[in-house]
DORO-607827 format. One line per field, with one value per residue (C-alpha): residue number from 1; residue in three letters; x, y, z. Coordinates in pm, 1 decimal. Example, Ala and Ser with C-alpha at 12.3 -4.5 7.8 and 13.67 -1.06 7.14 Angstrom:
<sites>
num: c(1	2)
residu: c(ALA	SER)
px: c(1230.0	1367.0)
py: c(-450.0	-106.0)
pz: c(780.0	714.0)
</sites>
This chain:
<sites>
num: c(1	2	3	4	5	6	7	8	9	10	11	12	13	14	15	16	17	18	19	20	21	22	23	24	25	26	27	28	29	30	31	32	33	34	35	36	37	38	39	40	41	42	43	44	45	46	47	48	49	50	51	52	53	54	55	56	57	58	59	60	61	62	63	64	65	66	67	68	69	70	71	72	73	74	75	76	77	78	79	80	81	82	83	84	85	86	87	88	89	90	91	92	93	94	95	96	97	98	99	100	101	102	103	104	105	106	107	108	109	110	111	112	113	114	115	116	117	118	119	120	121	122	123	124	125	126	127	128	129	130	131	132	133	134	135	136	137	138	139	140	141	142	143	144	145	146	147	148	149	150	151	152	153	154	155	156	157	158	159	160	161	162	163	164	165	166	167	168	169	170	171	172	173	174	175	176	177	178	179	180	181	182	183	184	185	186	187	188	189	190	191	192	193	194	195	196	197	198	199	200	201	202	203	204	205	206	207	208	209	210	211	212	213	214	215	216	217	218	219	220	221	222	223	224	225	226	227	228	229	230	231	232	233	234	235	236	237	238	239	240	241	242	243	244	245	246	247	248	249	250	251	252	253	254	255	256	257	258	259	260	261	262	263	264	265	266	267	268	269	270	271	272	273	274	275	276	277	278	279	280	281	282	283	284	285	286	287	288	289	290	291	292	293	294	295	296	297	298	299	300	301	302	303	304	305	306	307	308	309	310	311	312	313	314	315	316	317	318	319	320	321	322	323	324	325	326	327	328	329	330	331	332	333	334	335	336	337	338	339	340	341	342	343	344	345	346	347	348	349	350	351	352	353	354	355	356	357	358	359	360	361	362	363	364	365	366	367	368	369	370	371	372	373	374	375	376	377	378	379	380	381	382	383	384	385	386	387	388	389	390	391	392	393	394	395	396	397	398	399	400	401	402	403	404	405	406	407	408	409	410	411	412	413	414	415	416	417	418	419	420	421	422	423	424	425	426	427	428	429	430	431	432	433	434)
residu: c(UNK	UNK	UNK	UNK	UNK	UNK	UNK	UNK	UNK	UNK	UNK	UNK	UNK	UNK	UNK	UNK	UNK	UNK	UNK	UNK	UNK	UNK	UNK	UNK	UNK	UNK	UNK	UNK	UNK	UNK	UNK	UNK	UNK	UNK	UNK	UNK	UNK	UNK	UNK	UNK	UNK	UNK	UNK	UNK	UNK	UNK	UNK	UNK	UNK	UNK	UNK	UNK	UNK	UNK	UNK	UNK	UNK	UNK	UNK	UNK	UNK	UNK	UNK	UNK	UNK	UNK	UNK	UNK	UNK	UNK	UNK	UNK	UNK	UNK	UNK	UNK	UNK	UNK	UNK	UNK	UNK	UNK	UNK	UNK	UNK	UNK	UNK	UNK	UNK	UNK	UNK	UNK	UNK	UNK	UNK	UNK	UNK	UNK	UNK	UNK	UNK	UNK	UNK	UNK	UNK	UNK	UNK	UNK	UNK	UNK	UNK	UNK	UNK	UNK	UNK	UNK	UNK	UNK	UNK	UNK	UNK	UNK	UNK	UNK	UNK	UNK	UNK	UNK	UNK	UNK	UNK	UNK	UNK	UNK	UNK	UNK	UNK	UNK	UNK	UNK	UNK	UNK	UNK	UNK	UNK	UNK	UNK	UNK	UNK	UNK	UNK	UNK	UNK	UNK	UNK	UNK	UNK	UNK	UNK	UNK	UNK	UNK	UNK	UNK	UNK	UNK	UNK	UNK	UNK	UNK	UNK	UNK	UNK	UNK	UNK	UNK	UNK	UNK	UNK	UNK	UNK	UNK	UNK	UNK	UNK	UNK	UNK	UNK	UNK	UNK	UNK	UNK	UNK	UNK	UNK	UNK	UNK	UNK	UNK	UNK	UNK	UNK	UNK	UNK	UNK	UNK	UNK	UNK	UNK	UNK	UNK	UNK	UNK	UNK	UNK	UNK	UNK	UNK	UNK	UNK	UNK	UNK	UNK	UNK	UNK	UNK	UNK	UNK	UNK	UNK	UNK	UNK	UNK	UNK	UNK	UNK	UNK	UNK	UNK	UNK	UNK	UNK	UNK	UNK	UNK	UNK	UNK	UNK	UNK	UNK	UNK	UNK	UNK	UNK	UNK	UNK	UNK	UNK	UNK	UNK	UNK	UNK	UNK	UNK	UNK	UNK	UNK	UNK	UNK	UNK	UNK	UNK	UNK	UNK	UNK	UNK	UNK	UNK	UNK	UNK	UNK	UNK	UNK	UNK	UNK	UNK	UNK	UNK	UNK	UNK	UNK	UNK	UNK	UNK	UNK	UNK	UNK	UNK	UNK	UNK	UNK	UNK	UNK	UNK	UNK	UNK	UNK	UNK	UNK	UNK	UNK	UNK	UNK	UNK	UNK	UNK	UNK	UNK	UNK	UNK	UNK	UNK	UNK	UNK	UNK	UNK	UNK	UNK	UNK	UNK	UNK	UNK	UNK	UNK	UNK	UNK	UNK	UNK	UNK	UNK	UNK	UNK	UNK	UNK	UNK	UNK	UNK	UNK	UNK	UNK	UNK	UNK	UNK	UNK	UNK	UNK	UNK	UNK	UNK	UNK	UNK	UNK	UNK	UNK	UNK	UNK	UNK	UNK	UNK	UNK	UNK	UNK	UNK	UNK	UNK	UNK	UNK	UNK	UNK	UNK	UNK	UNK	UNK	UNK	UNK	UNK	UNK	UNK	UNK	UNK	UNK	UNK	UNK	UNK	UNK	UNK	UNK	UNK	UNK	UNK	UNK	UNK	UNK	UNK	UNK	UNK	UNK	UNK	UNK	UNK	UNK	UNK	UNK	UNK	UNK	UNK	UNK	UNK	UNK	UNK	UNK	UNK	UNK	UNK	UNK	UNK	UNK	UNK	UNK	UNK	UNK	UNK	UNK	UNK)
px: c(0.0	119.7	121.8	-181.8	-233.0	-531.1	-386.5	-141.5	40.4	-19.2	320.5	669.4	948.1	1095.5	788.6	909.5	1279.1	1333.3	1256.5	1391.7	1712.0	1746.5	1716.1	1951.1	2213.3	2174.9	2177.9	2480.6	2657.7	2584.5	2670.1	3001.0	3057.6	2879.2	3066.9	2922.9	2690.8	2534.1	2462.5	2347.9	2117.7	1978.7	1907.9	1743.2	1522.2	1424.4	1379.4	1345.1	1706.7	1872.3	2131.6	2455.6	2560.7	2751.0	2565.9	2812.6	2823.1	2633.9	2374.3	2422.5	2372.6	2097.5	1957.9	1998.1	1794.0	1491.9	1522.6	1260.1	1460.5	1233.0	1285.3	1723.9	1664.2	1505.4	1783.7	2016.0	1873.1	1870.5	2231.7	2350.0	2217.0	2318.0	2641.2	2707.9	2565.5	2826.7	3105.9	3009.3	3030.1	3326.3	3466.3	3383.4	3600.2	3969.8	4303.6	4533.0	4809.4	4912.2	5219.2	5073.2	5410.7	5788.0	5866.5	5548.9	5361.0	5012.0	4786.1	4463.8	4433.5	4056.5	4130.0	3870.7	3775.7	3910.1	3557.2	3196.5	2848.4	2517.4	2253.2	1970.0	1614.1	1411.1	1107.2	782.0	914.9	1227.3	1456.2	1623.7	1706.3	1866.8	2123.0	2193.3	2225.0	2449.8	2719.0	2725.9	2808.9	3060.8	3238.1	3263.6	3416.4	3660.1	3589.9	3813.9	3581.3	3203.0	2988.0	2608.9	2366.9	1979.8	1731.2	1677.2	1348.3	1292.8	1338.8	1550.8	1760.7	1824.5	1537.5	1666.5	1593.3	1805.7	2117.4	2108.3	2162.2	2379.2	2603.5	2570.5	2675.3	2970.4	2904.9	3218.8	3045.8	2661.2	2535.6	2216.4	2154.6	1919.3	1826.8	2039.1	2240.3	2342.4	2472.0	2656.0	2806.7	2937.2	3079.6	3212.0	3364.2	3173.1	3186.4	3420.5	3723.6	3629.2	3500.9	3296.8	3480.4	3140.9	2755.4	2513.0	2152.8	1802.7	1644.6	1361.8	1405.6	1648.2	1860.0	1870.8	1931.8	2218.2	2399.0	2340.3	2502.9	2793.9	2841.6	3213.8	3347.6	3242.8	3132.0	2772.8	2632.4	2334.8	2132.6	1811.3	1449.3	1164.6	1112.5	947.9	811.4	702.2	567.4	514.5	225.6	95.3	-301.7	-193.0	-61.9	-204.2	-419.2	-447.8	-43.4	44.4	-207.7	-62.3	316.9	226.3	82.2	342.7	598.6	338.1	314.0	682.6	526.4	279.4	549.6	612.5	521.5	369.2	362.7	178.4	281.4	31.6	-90.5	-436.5	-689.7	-892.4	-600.1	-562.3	-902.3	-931.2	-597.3	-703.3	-1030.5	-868.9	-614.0	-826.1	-1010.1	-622.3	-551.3	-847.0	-733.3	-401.5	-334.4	-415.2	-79.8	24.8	-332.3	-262.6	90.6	-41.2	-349.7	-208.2	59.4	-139.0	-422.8	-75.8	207.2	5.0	73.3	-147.0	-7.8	-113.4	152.2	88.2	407.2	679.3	956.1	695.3	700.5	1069.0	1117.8	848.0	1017.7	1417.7	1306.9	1128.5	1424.9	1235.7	1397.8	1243.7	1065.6	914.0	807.9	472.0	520.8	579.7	934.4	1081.5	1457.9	1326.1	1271.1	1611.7	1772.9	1585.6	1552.8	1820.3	1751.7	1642.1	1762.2	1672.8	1462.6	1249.1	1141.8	822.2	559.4	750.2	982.9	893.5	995.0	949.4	1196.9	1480.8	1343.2	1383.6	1568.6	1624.4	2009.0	2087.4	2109.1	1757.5	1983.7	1898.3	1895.5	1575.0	1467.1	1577.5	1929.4	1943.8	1977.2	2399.7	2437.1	2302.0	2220.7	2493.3	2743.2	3049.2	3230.1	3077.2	3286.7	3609.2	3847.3	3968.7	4286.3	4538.3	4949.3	5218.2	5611.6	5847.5	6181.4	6407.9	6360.5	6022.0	6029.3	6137.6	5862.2	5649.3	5866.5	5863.9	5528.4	5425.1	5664.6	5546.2	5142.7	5204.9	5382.1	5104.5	4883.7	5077.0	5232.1	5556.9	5618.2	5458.7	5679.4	6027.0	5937.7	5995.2	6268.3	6463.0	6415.8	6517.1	6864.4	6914.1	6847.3	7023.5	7220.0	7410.0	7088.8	6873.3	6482.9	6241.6	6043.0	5851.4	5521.8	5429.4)
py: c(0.0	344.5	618.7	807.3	1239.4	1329.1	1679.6	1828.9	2136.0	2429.4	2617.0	2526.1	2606.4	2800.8	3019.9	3357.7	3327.1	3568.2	3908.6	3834.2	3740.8	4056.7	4262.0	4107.7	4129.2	4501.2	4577.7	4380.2	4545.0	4898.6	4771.7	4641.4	4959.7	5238.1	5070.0	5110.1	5399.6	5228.8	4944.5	5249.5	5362.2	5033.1	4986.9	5284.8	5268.2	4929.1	4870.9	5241.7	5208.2	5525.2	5400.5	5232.0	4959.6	4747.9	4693.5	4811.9	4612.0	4873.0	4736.0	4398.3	4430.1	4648.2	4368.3	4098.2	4328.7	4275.3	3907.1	3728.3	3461.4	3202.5	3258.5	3287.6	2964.2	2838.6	2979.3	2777.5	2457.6	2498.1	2622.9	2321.6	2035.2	2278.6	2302.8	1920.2	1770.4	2004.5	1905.2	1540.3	1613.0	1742.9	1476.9	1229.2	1434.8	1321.3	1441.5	1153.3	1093.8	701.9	578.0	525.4	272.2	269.3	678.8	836.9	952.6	1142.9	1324.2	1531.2	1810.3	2003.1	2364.4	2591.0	2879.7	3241.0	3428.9	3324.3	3549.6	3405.2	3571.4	3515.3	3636.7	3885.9	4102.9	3882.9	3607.2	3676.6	3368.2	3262.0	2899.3	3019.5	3234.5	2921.7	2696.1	2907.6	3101.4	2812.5	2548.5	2774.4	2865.4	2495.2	2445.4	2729.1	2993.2	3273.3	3538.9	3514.2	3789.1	3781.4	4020.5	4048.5	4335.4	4569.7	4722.5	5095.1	5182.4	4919.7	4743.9	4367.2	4199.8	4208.6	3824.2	3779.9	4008.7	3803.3	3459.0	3572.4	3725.9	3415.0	3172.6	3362.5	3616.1	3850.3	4174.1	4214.9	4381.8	4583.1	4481.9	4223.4	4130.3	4161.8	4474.6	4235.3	3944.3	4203.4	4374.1	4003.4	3919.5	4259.8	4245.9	4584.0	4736.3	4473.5	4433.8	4059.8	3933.3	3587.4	3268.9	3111.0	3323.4	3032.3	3099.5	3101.6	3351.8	3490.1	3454.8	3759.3	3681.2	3315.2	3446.1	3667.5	3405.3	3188.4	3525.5	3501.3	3134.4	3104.3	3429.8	3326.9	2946.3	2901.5	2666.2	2503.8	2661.1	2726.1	2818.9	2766.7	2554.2	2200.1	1945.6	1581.9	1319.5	950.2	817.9	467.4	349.5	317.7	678.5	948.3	1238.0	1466.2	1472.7	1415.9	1732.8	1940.3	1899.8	1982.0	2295.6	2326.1	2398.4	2567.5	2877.2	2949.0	3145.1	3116.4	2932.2	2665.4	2310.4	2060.5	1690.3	1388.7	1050.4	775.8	477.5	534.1	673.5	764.4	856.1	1173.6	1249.6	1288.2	1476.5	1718.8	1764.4	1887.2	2119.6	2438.0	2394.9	2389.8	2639.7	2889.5	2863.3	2991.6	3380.8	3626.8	3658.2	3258.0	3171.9	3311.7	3216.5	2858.5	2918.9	2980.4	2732.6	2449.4	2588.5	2605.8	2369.9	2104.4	1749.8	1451.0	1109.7	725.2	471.0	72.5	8.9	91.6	37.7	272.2	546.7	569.4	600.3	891.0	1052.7	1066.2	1214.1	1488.9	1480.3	1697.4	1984.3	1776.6	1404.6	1266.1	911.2	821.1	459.3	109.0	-59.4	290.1	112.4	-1.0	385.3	508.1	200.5	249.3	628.8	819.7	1206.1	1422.8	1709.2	1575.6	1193.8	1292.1	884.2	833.5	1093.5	1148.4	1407.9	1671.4	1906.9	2161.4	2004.4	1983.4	2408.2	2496.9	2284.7	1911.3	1906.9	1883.5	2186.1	2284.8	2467.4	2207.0	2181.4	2226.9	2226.5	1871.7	1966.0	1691.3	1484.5	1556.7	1749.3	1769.8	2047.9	2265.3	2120.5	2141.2	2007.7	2275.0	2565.5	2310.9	2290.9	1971.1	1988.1	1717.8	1720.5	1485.6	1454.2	1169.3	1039.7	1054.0	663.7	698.2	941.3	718.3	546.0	819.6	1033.4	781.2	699.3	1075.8	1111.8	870.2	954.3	1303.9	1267.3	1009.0	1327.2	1558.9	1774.7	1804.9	2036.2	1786.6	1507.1	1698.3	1765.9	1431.4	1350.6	1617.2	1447.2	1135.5	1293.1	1509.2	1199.1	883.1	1009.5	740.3	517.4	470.0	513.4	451.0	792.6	733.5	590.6	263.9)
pz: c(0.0	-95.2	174.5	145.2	214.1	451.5	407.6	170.5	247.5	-16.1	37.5	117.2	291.2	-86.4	-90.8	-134.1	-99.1	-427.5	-247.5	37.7	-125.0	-293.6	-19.5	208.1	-67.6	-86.5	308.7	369.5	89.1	194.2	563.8	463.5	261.6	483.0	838.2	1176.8	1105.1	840.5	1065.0	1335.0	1075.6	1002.7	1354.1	1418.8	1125.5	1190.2	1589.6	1692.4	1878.0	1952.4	2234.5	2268.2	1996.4	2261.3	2588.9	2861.2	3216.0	3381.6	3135.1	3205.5	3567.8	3543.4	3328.5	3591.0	3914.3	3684.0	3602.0	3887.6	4125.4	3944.2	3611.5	3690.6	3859.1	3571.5	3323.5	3508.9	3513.5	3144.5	3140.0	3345.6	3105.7	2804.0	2914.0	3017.0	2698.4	2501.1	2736.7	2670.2	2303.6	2353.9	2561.4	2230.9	2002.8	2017.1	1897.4	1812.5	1599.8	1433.4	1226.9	890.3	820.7	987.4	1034.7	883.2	1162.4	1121.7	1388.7	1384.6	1633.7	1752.6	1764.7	1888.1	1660.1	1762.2	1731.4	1723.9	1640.0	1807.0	1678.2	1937.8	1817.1	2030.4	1914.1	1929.7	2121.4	2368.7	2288.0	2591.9	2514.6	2220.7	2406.5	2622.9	2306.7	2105.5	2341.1	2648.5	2309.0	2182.7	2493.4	2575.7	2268.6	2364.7	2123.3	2233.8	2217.5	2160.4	2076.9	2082.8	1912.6	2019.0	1862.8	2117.5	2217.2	2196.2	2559.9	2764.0	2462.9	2457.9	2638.4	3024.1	3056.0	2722.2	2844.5	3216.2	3026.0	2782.0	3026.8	3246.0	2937.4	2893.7	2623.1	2586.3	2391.8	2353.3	2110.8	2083.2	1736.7	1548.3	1200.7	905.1	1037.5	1355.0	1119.3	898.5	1245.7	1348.4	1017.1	920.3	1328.6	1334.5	1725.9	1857.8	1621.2	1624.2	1283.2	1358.0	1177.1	1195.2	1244.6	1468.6	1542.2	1491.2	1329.2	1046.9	688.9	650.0	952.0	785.4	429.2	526.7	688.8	396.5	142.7	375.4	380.9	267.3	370.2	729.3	842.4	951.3	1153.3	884.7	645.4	828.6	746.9	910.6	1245.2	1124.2	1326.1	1178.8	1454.9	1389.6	1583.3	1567.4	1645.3	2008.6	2041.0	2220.1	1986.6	2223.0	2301.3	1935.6	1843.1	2108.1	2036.6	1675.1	1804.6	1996.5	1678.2	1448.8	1698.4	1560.6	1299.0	987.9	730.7	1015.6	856.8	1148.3	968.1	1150.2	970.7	1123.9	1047.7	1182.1	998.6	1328.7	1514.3	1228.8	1211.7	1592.3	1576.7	1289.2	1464.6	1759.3	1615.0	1550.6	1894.5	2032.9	1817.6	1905.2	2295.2	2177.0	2241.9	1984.1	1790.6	1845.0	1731.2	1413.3	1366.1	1423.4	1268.8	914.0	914.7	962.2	695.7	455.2	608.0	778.3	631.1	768.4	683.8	660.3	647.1	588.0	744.8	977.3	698.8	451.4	750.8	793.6	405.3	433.9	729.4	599.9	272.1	453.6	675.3	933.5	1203.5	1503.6	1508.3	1768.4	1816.7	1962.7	1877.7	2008.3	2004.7	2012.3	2008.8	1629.9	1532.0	1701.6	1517.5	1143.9	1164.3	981.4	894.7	1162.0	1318.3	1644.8	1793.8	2053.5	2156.2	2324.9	2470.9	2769.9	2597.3	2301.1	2096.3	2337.1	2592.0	2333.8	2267.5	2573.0	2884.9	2820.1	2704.9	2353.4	2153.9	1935.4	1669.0	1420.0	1042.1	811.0	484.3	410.2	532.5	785.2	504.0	536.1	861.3	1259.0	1468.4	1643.9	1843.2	2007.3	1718.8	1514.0	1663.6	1610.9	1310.9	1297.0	1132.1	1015.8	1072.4	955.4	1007.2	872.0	942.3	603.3	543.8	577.5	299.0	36.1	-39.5	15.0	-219.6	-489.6	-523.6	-493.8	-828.4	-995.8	-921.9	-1013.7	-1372.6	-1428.9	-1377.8	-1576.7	-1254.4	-1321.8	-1018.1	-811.0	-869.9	-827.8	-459.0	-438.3	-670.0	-465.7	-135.3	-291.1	-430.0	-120.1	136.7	-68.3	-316.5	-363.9	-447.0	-817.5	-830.9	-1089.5	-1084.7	-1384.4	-1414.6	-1613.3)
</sites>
C-alpha cells in the first residue's frame, strides 16, 4: 500500500525566498561599505534604537535586578544540562596521531575557533534557550571570544531576561543589534574588532538568508528556514499529546510546517479535529501564527508500514521528530535524517526548545539529510598534521613522483625527486610511471 495524504500542504518552505534574497544582498553590501553607522542607521530605522551599539556592564547588571529569582533559577537549570551535553560532546572528540608505516607519523588536532556570532532572536518572542544553546556550546568548545547580538526594544535594549543569560553563558560583547544589520556587524567584526569565523543561530528569513550570502566568507552553523516538526504516531498513540506537540511547533510562525505521519486513519481524524479547537485557545498573535501554518504547512499522513514510515520521514528529513510509537529502540535504530529523535511521549519538541540538554539549533529544509544540529564540534576545526623520518620518505617520495607525472604535474613530482637525491644520493629510483 502506498502512503496516502489526509492533508497536503499548499506552500513550502521556498515560498518567497526571491525578495527576500534581494534585499539582504543590498543591506549587507551597503553595511560592509557604509561601516558602523550604516549598521546604526539600520538599527534605528528598523527597531526604533537610539542608544549604545555594545551593551556596557552597567547594562548587564541592570539587566539581571529585573530578572525574577524564578525565572534565573530556571535559566540555570537549562544552562547546566546545556552546558554538560556540550562538554560530553566534547569529551567524544579526540586528537590523536598514528604511524601510517615505519617513520610516517600522522595526527589530527581540535582547535577551537578564535571568534563566534550568536545571533539570538528577540522582538515577538524573547529567545532565551537560544542564548543558552548558542554562546554556552561555543564557549565549551573554547571559542576565544564570543559575541552575541539580540534586537533591542525601543526603551531598555536587549530583552533584560536575554542580556542576564547571555552574560551568564559567557558572552564577551553584547550587542544591541538584530536582524540583518546584527549578522553584517558580526561578520564585518563591526563594534568589537572581532570578525565571527562562523555566524550560529536562529532567526527569520532575513537573519537566515544573510547568513546563507555570507556562507564562505564566514562558516555558519546550517542553512536554516523555518522551524518544522514531523511526529510519527501509531493506532496506540495518544491524539491529544500528538495534536498538542504539533501545536506546539506551528506557533513558531505562519510558514512553520507541522507533519503527523500515522498509520491510523482515526487517530488523524481525531488529531485534525482537535487542532483548531487547540488552536483557538491559543493567544491572539500565536493563534494566528499557528493558525495559518497548519491551513498552509500542515501534512497529515497514513503509512501501511513501519519500513513505509521511515522512508516517508528521511526524505522529509524533518527539524524535530518525535516518536509516539511502540518498540521505540526499532525507530532510534531504522531512523536516519532528523535534526533531532524525541522517543516516546515522555519528551517533546518543546523540551529539546527549551531545557532538556541537547542543543535545538537544528537543520531544516531537508538539510538533515547531510548534517546535525549545532554542536560542540561545530565551533572546532579539525585539522590534520604529519612529520616523517628521512627513510620513511622514500617510499612516500617515490610513489608521490610517480602519481604526479602520471597526472601531468611536473612540479609535483620533483618535490619528491629532490628528497630522494638530497636523502640517498648514492641510491637509483624509478620515478617514472608505467
Amino acid at each position: 500500500m502506498a502512503v496516502k495524504y489526509l492533508k497536503k500542504a499548499e506552500k513550502t518552505a521556498a515560498t518567497g525566498e526571491d525578495d527576500v534574497r534581494a534585499i539582504v544582498a543590498n543591506m549587507l553590501k551597503e553595511i560592509e561599505q557604509g561601516g558602523e553607522e550604516t549598521c546604526i542607521e539600520y538599527t534605528r530605522k528598523f527597531d526604533n534604537w537610539q542608544g549604545d551599539i555594545v551593551v556596557s556592564q552597567a547594562d548587564i547588571d541592570a539587566a539581571a535586578d529585573k530578572v525574577p529569582e524564578q525565572l534565573k533559577k530556571d535559566i540555570q537549570f537549562a544552562y547546566d544540562r546545556v552546558r554538560d551535553f556540550a562538554q560530553a560532546q566534547l569529551d567524544s572528540l579526540s586528537e590523536f596521531e598514528t604511524e601510517l608505516s615505519p617513520g610516517l607519523f600522522a595526527g589530527q588536532r581540535l582547535i577551537p575557533m578564535q571568534a563566534a556570532g550568536c545571533y539570538v532572536p528577540g522582538g515577538r518572542y524573547s529567545h532565551i534557550a537560544s542564548a543558552i544553546m548558542s554562546v554556552t556550546t561555543a564557549k565549551v568548545a573554547g571559542v576565544d571570544h564570543v559575541v552575541a547580538c539580540s534586537p533591542p526594544g525601543r526603551e531598555e535594549g536587549v530583552h533584560p531576561a536575554i542580556l542576564y543569560t547571555l552574560n551568564l553563558c559567557g558572552a564577551d560583547t553584547i550587542l544591541n543589534l538584530g536582524g540583518v544589520q546584527g549578522i553584517a556587524a558580526m561578520a564585518f567584526g563591526q563594534f568589537t574588532g572581532h570578525p565571527a569565523d562562523i555566524l550560529v543561530g536562529p532567526g527569520n528569513q532575513f537573519v537566515a538568508e544573510a547568513k546563507r550570502q555570507l556562507y564562505g566568507r564566514v562558516g555558519i552553523d546550517m542553512f536554516a528556514g523555518p522551524s518544522e516538526v514531523m511526529v510519527i504516531a501509531d493506532k496506540d498513540a495518544d491524539p491529544e499529546l500528538v495534536a498538542v506537540d504539533l501545536i506546539g511547533q506551528a506557533e513558531h510562525g505562519p510558514n512553520t510546517p507541522a507533519w503527523l505521519l500515522t498509520d491510523s486513519e482515526e487517530l488523524a481524524e481525531t488529531v485534525m479535529k482537535r487542532l483548531p479547537e487547540l488552536i483557538a485557545e491559543l493567544p491572539e498573535l500565536n493563534s494566528k501564527s499557528a493558525e495559518a501554518a497548519w491551513r498552509d504547512y500542515g501534512e497529515v499522513i497514513i503509512y501501511d508500514t513501519r519500513e513505509e514510515a521511515v522512508k516517508v520521514s528521511d526524505e522529509y528529513a524533518s527539524e524535530h521528530l518525535e516518536v509516539h510509537a511502540a518498540d521505540l529502540d526499532w525507530w532510534l535504530k531504522n531512523l536516519r535524517n532528523y535534526g533531532s529523535l524525541f522517543l516516546g511521549e515522555e519528551t517533546n519538541v518543546a523540551f529539546g526548545d527549551k531545557t532538556s540538554g541537547p542543543n535545538h539549533i537544528l537543520p531544516t529544509k531537508g538539510a538533515a539529510k547531510y548534517t546535525g544540529g549545532l554542536s560542540a564540534g561545530k565551533f572546532l576545526k579539525v585539522v590534520t598534521y604529519q612529520r616523517s623520518t628521512r627513510e620513511a620518505s622514500k617510499d612516500v617520495a617515490q610513489v608521490t613522483a610517480r602519481i604526479s607525472r602520471l597526472e601531468g604535474m611536473e612540479a609535483h613530482a620533483k618535490t619528491g625527486d629532490a628528497r630522494l637525491a638530497k636523502y640517498f644520493p648514492d641510491e637509483q629510483f624509478n620515478l617514472q610511471p608505467e
